[in-house]
C-alpha positions as CSV (number, residue, x, y, z in Angstrom):
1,X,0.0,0.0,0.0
2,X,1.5,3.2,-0.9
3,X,1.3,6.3,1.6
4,X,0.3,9.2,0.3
5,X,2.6,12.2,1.6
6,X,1.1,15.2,2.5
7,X,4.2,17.8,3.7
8,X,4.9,20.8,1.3
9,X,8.8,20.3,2.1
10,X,10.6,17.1,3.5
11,X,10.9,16.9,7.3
12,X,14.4,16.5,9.5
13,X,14.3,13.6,12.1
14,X,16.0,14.9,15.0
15,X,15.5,14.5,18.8
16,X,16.7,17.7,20.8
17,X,15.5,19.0,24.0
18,X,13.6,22.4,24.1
19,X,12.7,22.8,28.0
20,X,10.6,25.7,27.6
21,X,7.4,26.4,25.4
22,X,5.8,29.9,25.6
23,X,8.3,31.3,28.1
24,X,7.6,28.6,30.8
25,X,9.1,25.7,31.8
26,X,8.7,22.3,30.4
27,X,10.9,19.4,31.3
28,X,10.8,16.6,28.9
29,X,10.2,18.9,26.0
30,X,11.5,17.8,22.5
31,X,12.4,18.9,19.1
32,X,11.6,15.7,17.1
33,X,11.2,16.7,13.7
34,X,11.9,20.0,11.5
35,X,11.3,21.5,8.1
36,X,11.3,25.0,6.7
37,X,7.6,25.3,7.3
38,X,7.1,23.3,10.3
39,X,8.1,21.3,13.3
40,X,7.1,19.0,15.2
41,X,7.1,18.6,19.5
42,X,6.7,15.5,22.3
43,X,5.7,17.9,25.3
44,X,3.7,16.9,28.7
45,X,2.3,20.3,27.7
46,X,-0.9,20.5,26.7
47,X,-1.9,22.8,24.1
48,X,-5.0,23.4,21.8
49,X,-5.4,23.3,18.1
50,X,-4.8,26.8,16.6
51,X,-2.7,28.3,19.9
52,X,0.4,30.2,19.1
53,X,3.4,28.2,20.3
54,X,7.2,29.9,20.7
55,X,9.8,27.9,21.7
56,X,14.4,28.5,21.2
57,X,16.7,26.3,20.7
58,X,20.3,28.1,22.4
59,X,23.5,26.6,21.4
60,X,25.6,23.7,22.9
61,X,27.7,24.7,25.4
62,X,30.3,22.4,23.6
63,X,30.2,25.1,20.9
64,X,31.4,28.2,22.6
65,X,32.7,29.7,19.8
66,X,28.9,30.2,18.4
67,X,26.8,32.6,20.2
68,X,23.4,32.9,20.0
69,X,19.9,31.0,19.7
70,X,17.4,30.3,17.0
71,X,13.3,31.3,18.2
72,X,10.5,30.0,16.6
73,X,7.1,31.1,16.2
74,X,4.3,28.2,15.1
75,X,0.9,27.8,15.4
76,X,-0.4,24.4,16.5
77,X,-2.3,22.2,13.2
78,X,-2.5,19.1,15.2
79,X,-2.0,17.0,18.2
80,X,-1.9,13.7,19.3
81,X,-0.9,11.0,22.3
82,X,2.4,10.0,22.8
83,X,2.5,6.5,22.4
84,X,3.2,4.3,24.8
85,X,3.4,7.2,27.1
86,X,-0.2,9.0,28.2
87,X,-0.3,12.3,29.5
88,X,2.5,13.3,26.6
89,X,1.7,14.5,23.4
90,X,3.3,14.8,19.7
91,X,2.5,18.6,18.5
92,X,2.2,19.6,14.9
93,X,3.4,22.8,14.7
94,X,3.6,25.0,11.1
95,X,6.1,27.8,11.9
96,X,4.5,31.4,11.2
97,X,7.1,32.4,9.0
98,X,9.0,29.8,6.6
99,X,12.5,29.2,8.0
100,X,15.2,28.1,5.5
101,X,18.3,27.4,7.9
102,X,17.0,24.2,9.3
103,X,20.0,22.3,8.0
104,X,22.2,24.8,9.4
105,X,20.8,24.9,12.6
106,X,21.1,20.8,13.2
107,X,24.4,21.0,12.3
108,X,25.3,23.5,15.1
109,X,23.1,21.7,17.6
110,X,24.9,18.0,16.5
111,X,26.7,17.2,19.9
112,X,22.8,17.3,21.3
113,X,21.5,15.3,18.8
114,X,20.1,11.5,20.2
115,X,19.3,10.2,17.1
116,X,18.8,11.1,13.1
117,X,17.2,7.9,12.6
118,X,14.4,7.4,15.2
């Protein structure tokens, strides 16, 4: 059976931890996948359909040569339960304004990543 993909642009796999989502603090909370147009979240934080989501990423401290950190602005397009974990959801975000440095920014963030393959 062949899956129909929906995305606009192709998405990164990544797994790197955010800790904050809208100026407050959320332990737990991760970057899991990211395009130009969107990203994607595992939070404990719930959220509704529609709500304005910003979250940063600020670099490794294993890269102190690079100063600085990346924010992003989304809107939420859909959520779902983590599986196997309740009470954790997987957040659908599409960024308010496209962002064309994704692959740039993984590379700086590298010594964080867990995992390009999940």
């Amino acid at each position: 059976m062949n899956v129909l993909e929906r995305r606009r642009e192709e998405r990164i796999r990544c797994v790197l931890g955010i800790g904050e989502i809208n100026g407050q603090f959320h332990p737990n909370t991760y970057l899991t996948d990211i395009s130009s147009l969107g990203a994607q979240l595992e939070t404990g934080c719930s959220l509704a359909i529609g709500e304005e989501v910003e979250f940063g990423l600020s670099l490794p401290a294993e890269a102190p040569e690079e100063k600085g950190a990346y924010r992003f602005s989304g809107q939420v397009v859909w959520i779902r339960e983590s599986e196997p974990e309740p009470k954790r959801y997987c957040i659908g975000l599409s960024f308010l304004t496209p962002f064309r440095e994704t692959n740039k920014i993984l590379a700086e963030f590298r010594y964080r990543l867990i995992s390009e393959e999940i």
